[in-house]
TORTORMAR-140020 format. One record per atom (N, C-alpha, C): residue in three letters; x, y, z. Coordinates in steps of 0.2 Angstrom, whole numbers, plus 5000, padded with zeros to 4 digits. Layout:
<kolros>
ALAXYZ...
</kolros>
This chain:
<kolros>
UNK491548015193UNK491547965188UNK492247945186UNK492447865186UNK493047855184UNK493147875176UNK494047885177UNK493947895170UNK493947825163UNK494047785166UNK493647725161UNK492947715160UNK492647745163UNK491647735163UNK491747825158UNK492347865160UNK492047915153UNK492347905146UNK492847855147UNK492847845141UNK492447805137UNK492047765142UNK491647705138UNK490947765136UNK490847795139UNK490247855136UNK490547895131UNK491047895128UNK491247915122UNK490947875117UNK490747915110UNK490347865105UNK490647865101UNK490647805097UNK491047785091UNK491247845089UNK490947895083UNK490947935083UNK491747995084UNK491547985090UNK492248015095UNK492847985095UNK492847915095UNK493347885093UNK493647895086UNK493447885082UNK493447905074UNK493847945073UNK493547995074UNK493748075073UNK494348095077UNK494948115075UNK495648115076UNK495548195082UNK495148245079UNK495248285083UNK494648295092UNK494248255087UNK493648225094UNK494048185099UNK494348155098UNK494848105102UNK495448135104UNK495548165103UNK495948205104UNK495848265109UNK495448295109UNK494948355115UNK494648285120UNK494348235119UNK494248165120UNK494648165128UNK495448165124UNK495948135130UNK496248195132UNK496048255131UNK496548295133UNK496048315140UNK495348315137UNK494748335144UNK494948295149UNK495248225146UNK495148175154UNK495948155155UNK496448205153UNK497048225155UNK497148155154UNK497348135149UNK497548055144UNK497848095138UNK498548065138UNK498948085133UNK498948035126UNK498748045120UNK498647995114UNK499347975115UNK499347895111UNK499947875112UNK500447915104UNK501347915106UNK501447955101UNK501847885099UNK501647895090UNK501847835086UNK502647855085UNK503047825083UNK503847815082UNK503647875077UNK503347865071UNK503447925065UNK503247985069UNK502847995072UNK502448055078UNK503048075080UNK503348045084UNK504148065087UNK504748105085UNK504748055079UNK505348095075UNK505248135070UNK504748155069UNK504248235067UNK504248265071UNK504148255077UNK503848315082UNK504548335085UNK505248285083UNK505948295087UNK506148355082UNK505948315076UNK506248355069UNK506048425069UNK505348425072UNK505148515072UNK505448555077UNK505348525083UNK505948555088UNK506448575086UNK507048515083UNK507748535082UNK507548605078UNK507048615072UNK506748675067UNK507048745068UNK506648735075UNK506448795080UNK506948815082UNK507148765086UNK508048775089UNK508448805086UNK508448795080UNK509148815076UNK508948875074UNK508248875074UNK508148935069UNK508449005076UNK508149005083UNK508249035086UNK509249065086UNK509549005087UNK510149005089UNK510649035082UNK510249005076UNK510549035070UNK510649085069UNK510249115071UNK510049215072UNK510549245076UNK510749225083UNK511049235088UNK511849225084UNK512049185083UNK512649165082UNK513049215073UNK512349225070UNK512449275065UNK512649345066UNK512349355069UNK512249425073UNK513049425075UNK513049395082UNK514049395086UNK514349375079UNK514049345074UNK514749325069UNK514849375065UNK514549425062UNK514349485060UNK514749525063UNK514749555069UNK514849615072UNK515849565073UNK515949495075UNK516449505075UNK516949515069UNK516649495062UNK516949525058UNK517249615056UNK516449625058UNK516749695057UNK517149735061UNK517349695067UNK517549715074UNK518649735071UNK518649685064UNK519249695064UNK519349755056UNK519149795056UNK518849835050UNK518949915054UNK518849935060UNK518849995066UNK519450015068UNK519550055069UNK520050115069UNK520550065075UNK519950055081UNK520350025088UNK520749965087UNK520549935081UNK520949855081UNK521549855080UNK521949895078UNK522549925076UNK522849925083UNK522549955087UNK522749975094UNK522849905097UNK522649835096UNK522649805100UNK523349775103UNK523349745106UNK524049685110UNK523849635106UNK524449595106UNK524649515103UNK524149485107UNK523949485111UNK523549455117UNK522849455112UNK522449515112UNK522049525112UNK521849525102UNK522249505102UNK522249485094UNK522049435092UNK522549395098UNK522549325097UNK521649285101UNK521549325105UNK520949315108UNK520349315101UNK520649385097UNK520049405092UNK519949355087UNK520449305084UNK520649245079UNK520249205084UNK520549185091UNK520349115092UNK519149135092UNK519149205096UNK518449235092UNK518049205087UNK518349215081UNK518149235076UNK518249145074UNK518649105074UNK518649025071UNK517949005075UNK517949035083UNK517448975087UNK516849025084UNK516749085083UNK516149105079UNK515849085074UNK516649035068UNK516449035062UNK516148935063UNK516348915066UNK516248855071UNK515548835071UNK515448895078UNK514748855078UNK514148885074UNK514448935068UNK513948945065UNK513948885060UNK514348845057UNK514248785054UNK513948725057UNK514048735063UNK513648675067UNK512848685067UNK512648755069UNK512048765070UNK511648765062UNK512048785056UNK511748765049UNK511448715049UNK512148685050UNK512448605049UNK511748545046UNK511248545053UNK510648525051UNK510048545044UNK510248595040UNK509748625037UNK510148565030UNK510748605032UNK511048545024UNK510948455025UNK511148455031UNK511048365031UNK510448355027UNK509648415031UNK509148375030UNK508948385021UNK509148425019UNK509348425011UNK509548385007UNK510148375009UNK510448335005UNK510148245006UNK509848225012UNK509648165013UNK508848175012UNK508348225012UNK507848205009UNK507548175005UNK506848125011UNK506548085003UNK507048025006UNK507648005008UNK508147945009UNK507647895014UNK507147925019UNK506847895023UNK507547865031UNK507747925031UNK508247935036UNK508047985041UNK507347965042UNK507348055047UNK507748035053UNK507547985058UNK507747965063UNK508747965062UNK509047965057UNK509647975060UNK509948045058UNK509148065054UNK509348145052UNK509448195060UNK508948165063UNK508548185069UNK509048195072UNK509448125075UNK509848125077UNK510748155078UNK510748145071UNK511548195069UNK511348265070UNK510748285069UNK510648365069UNK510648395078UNK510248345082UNK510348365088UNK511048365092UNK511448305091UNK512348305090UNK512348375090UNK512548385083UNK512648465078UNK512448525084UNK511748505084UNK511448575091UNK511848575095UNK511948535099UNK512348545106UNK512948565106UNK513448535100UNK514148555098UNK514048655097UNK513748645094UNK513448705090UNK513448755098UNK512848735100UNK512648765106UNK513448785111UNK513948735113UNK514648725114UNK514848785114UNK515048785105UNK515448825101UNK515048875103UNK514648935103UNK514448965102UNK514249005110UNK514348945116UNK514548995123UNK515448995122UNK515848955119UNK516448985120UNK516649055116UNK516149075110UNK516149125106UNK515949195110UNK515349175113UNK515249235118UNK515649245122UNK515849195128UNK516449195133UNK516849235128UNK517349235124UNK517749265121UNK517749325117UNK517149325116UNK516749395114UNK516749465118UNK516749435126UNK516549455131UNK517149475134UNK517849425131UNK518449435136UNK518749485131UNK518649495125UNK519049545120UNK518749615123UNK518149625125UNK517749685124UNK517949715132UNK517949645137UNK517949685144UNK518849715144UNK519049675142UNK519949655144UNK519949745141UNK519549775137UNK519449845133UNK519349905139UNK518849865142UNK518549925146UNK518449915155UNK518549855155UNK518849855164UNK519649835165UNK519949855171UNK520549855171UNK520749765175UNK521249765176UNK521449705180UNK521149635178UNK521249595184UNK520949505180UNK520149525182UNK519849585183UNK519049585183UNK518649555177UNK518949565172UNK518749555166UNK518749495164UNK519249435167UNK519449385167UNK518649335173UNK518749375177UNK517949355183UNK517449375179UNK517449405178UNK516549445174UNK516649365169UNK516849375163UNK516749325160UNK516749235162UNK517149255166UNK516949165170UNK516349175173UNK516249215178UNK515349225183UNK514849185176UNK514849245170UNK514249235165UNK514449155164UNK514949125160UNK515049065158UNK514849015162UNK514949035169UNK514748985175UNK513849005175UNK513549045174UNK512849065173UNK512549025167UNK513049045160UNK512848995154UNK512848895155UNK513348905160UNK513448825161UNK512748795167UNK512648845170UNK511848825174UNK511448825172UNK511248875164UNK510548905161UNK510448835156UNK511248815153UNK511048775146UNK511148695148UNK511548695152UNK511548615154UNK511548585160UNK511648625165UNK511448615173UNK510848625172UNK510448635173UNK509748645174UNK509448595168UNK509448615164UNK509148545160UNK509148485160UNK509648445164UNK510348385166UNK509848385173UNK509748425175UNK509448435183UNK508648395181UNK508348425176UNK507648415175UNK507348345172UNK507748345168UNK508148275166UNK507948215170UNK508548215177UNK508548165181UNK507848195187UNK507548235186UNK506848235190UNK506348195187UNK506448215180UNK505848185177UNK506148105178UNK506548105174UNK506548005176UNK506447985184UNK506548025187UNK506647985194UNK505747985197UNK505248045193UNK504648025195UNK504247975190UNK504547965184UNK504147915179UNK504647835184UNK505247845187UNK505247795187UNK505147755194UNK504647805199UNK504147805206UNK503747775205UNK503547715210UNK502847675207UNK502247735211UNK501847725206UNK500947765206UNK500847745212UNK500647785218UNK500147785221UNK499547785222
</kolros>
């Protein structure tokens, strides 16, 4: 049966009903159409989630970097690795402002009927955010190893993972990205 002759067997009824319509188009693999306001709510909840995830993570390394200078070893360190701990501890304190960043915009602008540029400047913020927060690890990473392995291996270990985080967060999405446009932009067979 086409799927236009199942949709014309659907009853008023089913049409009406937001969630009959809805299991309606999901059974006949038809996606309801999403309104502009739908978008920038379902964008809005995303960034939500996002942040919430990454705000955690970014807490946590921000945390342990502070206390990192409060221990017996810190004393011990080189000009180097001092200087390593500072440029640490600013990119820590960095992208943890960027990753807030959207909780206060959407505070301070609620009610303004600016979600769509609230949306917008918050996703901005994620990314910077997201940025700051691999070069916080990078150098999280180069204080700790430059500790416990010898020679420029320390220096490798931390580029291999940065080259991993450069594949994991935006090679790969950037890849899937141009996949997905290049099959929406194939005519139908």
């Amino acid at each position: 049966m086409a799927m236009t002759e199942k949709l014309v067997e659907a009853t008023a009824e089913d049409l009406f009903c937001r969630g009959c319509q809805d299991r309606a188009s999901s059974e006949l693999g038809v996606e309801p159409p999403e309104t502009a306001r739908d978008r920038v709510n379902r964008r809005w909840n995303e960034i939500l989630q996002e942040t919430r995830v990454a705000q955690t993570g970014v807490q946590i390394l921000f945390g342990f970097l502070l206390s990192v200078a409060f221990t017996p070893l810190f004393r011990e360190l080189a000009t180097f690795d001092r200087v390593v701990y500072v440029v640490t501890v600013v990119l820590g304190a960095s992208a943890t402002g960027s990753l807030i960043a959207p909780v206060s915009i959407h505070r301070f602008l609620s009610g303004q009927r600016m979600k769509d540029e609230v949306v917008e400047a918050a996703s901005r913020l994620m990314i910077c955010g997201m940025v700051l927060l691999a070069l916080t690890i990078a150098f999280t990473l180069l204080l700790i190893l430059r500790l416990v392995v010898p020679g420029v291996l320390a220096e490798a270990l931390v580029g291999g993972v940065m080259l991993w985080f450069g594949f994991c967060w935006y090679a790969l999405p950037v890849r899937l990205r141009r996949r997905a446009a290049r099959r929406d932009e194939s005519p139908d067979v």
